[in-house]
C-alpha positions as a Markdown table, in Angstrom:
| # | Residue | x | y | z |
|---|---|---|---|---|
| 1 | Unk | 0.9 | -23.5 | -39.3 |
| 2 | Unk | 1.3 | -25.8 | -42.4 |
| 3 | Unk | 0.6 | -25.6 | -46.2 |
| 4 | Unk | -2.2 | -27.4 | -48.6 |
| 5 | Unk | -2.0 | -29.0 | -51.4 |
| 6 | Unk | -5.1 | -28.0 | -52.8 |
| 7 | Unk | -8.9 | -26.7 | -52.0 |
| 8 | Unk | -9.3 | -27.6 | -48.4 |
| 9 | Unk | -12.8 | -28.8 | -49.1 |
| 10 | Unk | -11.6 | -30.6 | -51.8 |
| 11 | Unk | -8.8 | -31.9 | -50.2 |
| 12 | Unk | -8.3 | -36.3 | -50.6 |
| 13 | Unk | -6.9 | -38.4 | -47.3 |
| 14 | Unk | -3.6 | -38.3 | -48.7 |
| 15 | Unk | -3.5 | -34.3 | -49.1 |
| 16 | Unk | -2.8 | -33.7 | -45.3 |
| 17 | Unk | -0.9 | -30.8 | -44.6 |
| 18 | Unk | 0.6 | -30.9 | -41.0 |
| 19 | Unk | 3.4 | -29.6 | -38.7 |
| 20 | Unk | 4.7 | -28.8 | -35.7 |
| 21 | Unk | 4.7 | -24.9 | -34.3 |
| 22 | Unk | 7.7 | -24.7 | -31.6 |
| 23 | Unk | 7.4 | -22.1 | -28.3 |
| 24 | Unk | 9.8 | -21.6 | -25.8 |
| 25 | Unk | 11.1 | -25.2 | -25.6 |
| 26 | Unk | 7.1 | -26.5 | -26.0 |
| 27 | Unk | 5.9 | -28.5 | -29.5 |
| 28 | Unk | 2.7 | -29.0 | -30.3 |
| 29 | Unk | 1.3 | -31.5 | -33.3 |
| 30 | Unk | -0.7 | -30.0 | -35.9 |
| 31 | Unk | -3.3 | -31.3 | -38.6 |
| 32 | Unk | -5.5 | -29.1 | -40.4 |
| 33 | Unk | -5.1 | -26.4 | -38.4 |
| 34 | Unk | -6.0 | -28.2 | -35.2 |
| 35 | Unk | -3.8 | -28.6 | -32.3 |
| 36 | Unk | -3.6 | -33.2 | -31.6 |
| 37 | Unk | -0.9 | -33.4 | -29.1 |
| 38 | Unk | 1.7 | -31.3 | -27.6 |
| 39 | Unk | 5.0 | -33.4 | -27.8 |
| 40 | Unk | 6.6 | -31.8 | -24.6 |
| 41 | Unk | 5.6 | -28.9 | -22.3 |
| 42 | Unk | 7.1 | -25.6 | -22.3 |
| 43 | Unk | 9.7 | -24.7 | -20.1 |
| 44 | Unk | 9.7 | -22.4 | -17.6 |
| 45 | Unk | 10.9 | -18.8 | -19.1 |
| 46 | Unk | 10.2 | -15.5 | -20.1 |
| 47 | Unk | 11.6 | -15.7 | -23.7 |
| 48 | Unk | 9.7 | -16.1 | -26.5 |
| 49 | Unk | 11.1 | -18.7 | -29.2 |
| 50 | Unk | 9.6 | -19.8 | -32.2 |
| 51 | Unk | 11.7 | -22.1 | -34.4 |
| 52 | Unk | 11.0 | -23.1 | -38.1 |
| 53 | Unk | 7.5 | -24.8 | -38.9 |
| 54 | Unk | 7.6 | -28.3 | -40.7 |
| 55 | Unk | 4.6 | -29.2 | -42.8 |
| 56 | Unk | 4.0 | -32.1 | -45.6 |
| 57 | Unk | 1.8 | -30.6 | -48.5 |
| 58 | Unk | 1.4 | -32.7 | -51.8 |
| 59 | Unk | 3.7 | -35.5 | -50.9 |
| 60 | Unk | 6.8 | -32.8 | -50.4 |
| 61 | Unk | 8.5 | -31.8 | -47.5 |
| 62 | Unk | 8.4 | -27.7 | -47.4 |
| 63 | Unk | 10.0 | -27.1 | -44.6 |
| 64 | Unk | 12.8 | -28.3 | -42.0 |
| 65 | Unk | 12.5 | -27.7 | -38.1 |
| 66 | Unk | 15.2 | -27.6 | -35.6 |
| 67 | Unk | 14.2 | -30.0 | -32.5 |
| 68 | Unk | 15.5 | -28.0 | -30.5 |
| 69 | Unk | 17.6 | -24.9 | -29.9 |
| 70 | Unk | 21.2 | -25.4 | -32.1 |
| 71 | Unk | 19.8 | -28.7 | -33.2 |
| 72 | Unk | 18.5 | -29.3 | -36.7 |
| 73 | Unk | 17.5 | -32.6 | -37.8 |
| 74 | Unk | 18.4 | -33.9 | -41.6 |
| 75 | Unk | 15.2 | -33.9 | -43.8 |
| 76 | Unk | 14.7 | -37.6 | -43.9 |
| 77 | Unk | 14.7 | -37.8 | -40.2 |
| 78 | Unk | 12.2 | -34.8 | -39.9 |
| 79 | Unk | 9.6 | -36.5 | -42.5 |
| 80 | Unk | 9.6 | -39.9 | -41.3 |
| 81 | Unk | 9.7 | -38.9 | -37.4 |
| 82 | Unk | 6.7 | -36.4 | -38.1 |
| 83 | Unk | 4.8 | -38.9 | -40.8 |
| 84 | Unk | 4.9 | -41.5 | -37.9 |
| 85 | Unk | 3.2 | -39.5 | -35.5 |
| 86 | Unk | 0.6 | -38.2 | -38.5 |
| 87 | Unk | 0.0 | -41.8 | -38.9 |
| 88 | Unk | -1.0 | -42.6 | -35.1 |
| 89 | Unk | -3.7 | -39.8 | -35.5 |
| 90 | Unk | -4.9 | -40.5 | -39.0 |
| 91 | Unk | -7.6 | -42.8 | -39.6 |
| 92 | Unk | -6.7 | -44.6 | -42.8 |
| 93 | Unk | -3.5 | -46.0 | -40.4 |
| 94 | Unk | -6.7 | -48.4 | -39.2 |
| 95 | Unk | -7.3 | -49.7 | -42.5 |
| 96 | Unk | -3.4 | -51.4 | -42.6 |
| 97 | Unk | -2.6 | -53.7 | -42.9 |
| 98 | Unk | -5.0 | -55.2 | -45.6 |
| 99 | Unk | -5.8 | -58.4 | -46.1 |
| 100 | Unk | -3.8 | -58.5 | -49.1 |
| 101 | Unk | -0.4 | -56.2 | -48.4 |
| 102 | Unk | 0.7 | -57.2 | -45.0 |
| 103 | Unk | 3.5 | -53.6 | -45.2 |
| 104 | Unk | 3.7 | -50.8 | -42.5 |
| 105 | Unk | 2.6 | -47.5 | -42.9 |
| 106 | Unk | 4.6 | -45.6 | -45.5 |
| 107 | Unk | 6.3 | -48.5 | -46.6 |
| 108 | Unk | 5.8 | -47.7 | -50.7 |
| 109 | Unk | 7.2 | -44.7 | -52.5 |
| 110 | Unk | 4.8 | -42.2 | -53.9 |
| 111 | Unk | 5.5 | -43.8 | -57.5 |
| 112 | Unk | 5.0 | -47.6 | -57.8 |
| 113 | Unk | 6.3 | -50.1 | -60.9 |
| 114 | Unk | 3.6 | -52.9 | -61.4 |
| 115 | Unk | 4.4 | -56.4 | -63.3 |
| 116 | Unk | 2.1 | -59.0 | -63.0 |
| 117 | Unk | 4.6 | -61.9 | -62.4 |
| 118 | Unk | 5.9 | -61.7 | -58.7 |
| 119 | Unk | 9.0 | -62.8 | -59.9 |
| 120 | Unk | 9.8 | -60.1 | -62.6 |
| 121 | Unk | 9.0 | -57.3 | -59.2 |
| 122 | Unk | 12.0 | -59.5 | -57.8 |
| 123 | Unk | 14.3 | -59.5 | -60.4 |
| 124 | Unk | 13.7 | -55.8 | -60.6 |
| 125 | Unk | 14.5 | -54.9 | -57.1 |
| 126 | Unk | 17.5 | -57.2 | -56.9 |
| 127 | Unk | 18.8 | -55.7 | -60.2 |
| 128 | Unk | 17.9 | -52.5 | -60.9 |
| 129 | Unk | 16.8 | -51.3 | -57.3 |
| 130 | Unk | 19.7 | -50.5 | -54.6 |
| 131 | Unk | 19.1 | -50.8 | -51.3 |
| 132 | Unk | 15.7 | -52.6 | -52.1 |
| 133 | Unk | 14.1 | -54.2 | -49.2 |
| 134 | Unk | 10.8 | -56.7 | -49.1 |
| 135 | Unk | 8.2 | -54.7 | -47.9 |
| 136 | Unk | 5.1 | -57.4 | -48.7 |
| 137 | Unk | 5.3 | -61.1 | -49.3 |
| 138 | Unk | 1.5 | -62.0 | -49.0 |
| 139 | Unk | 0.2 | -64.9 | -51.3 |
| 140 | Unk | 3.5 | -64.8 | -52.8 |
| 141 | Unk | 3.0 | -61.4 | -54.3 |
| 142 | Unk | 6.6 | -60.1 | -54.0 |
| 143 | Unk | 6.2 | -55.9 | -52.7 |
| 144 | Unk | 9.6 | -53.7 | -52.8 |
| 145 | Unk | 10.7 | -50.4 | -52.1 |
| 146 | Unk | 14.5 | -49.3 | -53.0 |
| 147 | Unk | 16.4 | -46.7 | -54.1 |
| 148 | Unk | 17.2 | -45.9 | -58.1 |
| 149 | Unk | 19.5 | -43.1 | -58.5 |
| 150 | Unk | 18.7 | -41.4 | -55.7 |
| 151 | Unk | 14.4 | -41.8 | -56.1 |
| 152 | Unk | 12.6 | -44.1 | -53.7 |
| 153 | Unk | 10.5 | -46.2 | -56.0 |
| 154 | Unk | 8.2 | -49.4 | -55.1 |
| 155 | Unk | 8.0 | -52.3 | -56.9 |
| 156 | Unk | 5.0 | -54.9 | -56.1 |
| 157 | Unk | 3.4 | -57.3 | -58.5 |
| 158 | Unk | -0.5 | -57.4 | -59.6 |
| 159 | Unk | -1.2 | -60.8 | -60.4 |
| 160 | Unk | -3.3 | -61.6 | -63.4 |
| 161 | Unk | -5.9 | -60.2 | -64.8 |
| 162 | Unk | -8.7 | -57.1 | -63.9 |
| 163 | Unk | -9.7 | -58.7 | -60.5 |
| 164 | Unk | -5.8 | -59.0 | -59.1 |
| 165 | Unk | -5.0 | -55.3 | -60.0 |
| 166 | Unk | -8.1 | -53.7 | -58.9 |
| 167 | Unk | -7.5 | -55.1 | -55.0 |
| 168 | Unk | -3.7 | -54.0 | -55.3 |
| 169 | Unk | -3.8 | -50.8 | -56.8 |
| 170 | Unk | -6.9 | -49.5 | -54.5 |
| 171 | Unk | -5.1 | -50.5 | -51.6 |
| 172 | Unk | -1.8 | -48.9 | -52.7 |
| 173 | Unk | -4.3 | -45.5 | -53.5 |
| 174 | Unk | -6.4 | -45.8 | -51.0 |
| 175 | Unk | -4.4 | -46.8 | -47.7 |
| 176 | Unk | -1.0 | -46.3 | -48.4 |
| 177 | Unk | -0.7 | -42.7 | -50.2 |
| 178 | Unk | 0.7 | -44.3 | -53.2 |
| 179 | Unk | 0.3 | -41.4 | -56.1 |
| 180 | Unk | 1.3 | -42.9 | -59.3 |
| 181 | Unk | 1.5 | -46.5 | -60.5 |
| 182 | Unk | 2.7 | -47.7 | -63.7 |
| 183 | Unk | 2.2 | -51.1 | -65.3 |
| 184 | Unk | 5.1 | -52.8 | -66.6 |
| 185 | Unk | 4.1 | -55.6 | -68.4 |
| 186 | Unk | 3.2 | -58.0 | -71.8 |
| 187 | Unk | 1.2 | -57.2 | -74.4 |
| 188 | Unk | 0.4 | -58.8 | -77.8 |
| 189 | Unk | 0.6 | -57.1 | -81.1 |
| 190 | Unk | -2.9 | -56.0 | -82.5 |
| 191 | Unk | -1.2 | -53.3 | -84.7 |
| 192 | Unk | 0.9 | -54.7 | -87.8 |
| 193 | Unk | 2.9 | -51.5 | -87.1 |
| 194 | Unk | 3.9 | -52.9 | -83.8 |
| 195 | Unk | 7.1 | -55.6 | -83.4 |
| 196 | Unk | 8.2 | -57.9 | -80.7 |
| 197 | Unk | 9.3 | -56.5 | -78.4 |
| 198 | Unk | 8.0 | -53.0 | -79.0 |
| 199 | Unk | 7.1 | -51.1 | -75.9 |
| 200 | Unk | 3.0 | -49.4 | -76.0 |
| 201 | Unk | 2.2 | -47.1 | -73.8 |
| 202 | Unk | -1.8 | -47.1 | -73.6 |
| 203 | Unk | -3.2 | -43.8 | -73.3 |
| 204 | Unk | -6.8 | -45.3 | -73.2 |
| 205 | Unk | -8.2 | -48.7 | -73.1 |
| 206 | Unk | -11.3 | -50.1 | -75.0 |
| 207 | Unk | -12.9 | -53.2 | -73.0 |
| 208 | Unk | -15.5 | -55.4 | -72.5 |
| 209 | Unk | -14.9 | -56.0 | -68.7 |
| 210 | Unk | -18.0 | -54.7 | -66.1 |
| 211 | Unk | -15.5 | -53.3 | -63.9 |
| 212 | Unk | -16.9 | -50.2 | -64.1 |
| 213 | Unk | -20.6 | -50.7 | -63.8 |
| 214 | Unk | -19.6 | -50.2 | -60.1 |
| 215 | Unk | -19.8 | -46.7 | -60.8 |
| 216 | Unk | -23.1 | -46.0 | -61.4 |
| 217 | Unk | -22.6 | -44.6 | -64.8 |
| 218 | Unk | -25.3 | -46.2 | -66.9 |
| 219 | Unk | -23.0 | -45.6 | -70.3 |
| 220 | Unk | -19.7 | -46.9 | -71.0 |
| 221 | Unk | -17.1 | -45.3 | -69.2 |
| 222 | Unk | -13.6 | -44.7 | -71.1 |
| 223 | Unk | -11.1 | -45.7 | -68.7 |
| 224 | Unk | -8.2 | -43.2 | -69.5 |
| 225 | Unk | -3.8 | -42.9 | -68.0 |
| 226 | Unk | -3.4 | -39.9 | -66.8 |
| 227 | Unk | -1.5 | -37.2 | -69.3 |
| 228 | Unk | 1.5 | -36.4 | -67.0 |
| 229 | Unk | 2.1 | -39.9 | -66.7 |
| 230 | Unk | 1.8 | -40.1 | -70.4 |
| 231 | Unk | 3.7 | -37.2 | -71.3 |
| 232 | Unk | 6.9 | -38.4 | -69.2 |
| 233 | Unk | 7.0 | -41.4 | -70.9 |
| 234 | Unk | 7.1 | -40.2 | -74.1 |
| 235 | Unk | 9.6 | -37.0 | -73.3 |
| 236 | Unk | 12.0 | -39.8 | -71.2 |
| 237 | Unk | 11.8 | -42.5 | -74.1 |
| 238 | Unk | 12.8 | -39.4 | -76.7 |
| 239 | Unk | 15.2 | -38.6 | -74.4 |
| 240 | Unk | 16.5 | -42.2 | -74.1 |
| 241 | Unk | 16.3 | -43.2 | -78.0 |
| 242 | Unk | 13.4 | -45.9 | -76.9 |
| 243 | Unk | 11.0 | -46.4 | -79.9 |
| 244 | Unk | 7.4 | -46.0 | -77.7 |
| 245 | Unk | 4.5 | -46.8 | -79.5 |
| 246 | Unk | 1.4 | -44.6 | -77.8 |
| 247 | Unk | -2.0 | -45.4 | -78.3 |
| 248 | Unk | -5.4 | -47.2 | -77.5 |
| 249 | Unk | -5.1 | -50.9 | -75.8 |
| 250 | Unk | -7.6 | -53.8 | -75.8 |
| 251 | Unk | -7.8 | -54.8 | -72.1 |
| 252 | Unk | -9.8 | -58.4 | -71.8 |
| 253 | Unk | -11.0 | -60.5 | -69.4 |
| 254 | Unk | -10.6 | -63.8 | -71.1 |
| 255 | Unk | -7.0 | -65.4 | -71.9 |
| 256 | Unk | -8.3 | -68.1 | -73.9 |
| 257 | Unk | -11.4 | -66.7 | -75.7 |
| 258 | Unk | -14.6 | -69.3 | -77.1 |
| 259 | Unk | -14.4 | -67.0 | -80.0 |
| 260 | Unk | -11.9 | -65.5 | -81.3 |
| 261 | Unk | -12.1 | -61.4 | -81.0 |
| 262 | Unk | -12.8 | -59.5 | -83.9 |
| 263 | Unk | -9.2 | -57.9 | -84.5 |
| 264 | Unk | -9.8 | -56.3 | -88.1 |
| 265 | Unk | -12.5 | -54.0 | -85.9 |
| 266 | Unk | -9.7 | -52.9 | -83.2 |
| 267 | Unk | -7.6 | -52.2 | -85.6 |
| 268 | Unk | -9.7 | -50.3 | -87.6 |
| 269 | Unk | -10.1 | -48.2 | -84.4 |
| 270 | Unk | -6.2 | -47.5 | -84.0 |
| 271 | Unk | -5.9 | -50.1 | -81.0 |
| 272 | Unk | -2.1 | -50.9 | -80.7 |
| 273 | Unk | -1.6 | -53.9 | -78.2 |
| 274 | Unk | -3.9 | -56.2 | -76.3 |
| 275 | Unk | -3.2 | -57.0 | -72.5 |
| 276 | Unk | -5.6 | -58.0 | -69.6 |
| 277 | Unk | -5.4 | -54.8 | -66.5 |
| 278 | Unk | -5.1 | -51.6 | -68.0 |
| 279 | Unk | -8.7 | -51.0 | -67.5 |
| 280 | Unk | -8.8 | -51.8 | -64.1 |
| 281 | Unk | -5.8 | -49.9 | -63.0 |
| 282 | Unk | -7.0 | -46.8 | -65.1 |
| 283 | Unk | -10.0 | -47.0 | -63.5 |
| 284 | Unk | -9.2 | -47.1 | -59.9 |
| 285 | Unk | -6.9 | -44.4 | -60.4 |
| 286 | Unk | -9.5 | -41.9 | -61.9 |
| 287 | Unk | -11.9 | -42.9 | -58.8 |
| 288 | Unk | -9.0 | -42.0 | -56.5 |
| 289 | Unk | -7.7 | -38.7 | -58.1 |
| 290 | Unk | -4.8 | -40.9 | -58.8 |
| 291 | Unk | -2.0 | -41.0 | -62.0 |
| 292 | Unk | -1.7 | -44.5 | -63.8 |
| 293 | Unk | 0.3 | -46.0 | -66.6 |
| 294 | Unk | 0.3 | -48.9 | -68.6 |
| 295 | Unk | 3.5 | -49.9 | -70.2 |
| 296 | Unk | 4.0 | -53.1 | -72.0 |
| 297 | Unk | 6.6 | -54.7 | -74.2 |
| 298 | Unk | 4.9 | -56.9 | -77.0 |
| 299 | Unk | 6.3 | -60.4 | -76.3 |
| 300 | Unk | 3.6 | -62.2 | -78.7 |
| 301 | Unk | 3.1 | -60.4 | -82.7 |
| 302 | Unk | 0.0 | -62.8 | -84.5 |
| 303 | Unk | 1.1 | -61.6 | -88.1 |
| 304 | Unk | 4.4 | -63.2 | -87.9 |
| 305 | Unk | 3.9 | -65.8 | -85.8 |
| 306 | Unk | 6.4 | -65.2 | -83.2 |
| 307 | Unk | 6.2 | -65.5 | -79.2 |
| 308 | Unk | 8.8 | -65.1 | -76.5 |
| 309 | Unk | 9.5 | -67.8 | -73.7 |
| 310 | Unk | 8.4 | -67.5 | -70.2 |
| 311 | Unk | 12.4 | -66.9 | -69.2 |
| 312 | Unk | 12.2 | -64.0 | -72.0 |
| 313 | Unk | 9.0 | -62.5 | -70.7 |
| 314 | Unk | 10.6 | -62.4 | -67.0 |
| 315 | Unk | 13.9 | -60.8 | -67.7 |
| 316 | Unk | 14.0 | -59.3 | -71.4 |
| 317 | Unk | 12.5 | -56.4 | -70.7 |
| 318 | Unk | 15.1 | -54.2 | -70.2 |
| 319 | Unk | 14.1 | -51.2 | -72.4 |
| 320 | Unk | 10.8 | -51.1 | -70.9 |
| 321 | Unk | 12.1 | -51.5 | -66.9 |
| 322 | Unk | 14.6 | -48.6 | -67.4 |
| 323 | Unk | 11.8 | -46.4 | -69.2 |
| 324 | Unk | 9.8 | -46.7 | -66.3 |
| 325 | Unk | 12.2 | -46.1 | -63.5 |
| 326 | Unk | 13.4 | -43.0 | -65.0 |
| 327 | Unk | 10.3 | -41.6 | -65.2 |
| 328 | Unk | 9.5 | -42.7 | -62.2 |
């Protein structure tokens, strides 16, 4: 009757399989196994027809039905007609909007590109997106979803800071089946082996943020990306000739510190780039069984002195943008 994508019992809200099992003219709604509604009765015959079963498994389609006898519906049209009838059944559709993303159900792509600055998500959906359509607008914070050679990919901003990107990113996890965000955004230069403009990718974080002590860990937990996030980034920037820069980042709370953080220490301990979500973001996304990556370009370097302008840090980060997007 449909597919799974993983141990039923261990099974997430956004692991649904589903489907529709057509007899003799009559459909029937499936999820988990168990019959919701029946879309149409049968009609009245002796022969027995059973047409091609649709489930959604892992975020893929498996499986195209014919509506009817001689008629068979294009793939997009099968997913979104039976996604909105999964959505008037599944609970999570009661927990949308949020207070904070004011979007429809299935309004984000499975993958989702994360500046900070609402206006950098614009300038990426109205240049590098096609077909890119607003999607959220709350408090400003600029939500799109769009096409980039022939991938449906979101772009939303975060905000500033560990706060703003723990609300967006749990929502985005949590109610909208979003799978896999990555962070585009600014970093300064901790390493002296890192230049402006350098793109870091942060395969851990180290912090000194409580965001975690929600957890109930009494230790330190080490918020980590996820290694298939990771590991397409680095293959697509080899692929791409982009110099990427992979290693630990400093995620802080504080922009403009009382005392000044002890820098010979994080560099001592191989920290690359300092920036002020990846923990946050990481976080969330291990607690949700999630992927996450932080990508930044380094648009401030302290050992030569040199720091990029606001219009720079909005629009010069091309290398980065088209790293993320063809991973995406």
């Amino acid at each position: 009757m449909g597919g799974t994508g993983g141990n039923a019992k261990g099974l997430v809200p956004w692991t649904p399989f589903f489907g529709f099992c057509c007899v003799d003219g009559g459909c029937s709604f499936y999820v988990f196994g168990a019959r919701i509604l029946t879309l149409w009765k049968p009609r009245e015959s002796s022969v027995f027809v059973e047409y091609p079963i649709l489930f959604y498994a892992g975020g893929s389609l498996k499986k195209c039905p014919m509506a009817t006898a001689g008629q068979r519906w294009a793939r997009v049209e099968c997913m979104q007609y039976v996604f909105a009838l999964y959505w008037e059944v599944h609970p999570l559709s009661q927990n949308i909007p949020t207070p904070h993303i004011d979007a429809p159900p299935h309004a984000f792509a499975e993958t989702v590109l994360m500046p900070g600055d609402p206006k950098r998500s614009r300038f990426i959906a109205e240049n590098l997106l096609e077909k890119a359509k607003l999607v959220n607008d709350v408090r400003g914070v600029q939500g799109y979803t769009g096409m980039y050679h022939g991938k449906r990919v979101s772009v939303m901003a975060s905000g500033m800071g560990m706060p703003a990107i723990g609300i967006y990113s749990h929502e985005l996890f949590a109610f909208y089946g979003v799978e896999n965000i990555i962070r585009v955004g600014t970093a300064g230069a901790i390493s002296p082996r890192v230049g402006m403009r350098d793109i870091v990718a942060g395969m851990s974080c180290c912090t000194e943020s409580t965001f975690g002590f929600q957890y109930g860990f009494p230790g330190s937990i080490a918020p980590t990306a996820s290694f298939t996030l990771l590991r397409r980034a680095a293959d697509t920037a080899a692929r791409l000739g982009i110099r990427l820069h992979i290693g630990p980042l400093y995620c802080s709370d504080v922009f403009y510190q009382e005392h000044a953080r002890n820098e010979e220490a994080l560099q001592k301990l191989g920290v690359i780039a300092a920036e002020m979500e990846s923990a946050a973001l990481y976080l969330n996304a291990m607690r949700a069984g999630k992927s996450a990556l932080c990508l930044c370009t380094v648009v401030d370097n302290p050992h030569t002195g040199e720091h990029a302008t606001a219009e720079d840090r909005e629009k010069s980060l091309s290398d980065m943008l088209t790293l993320a997007l063809e991973m995406a």
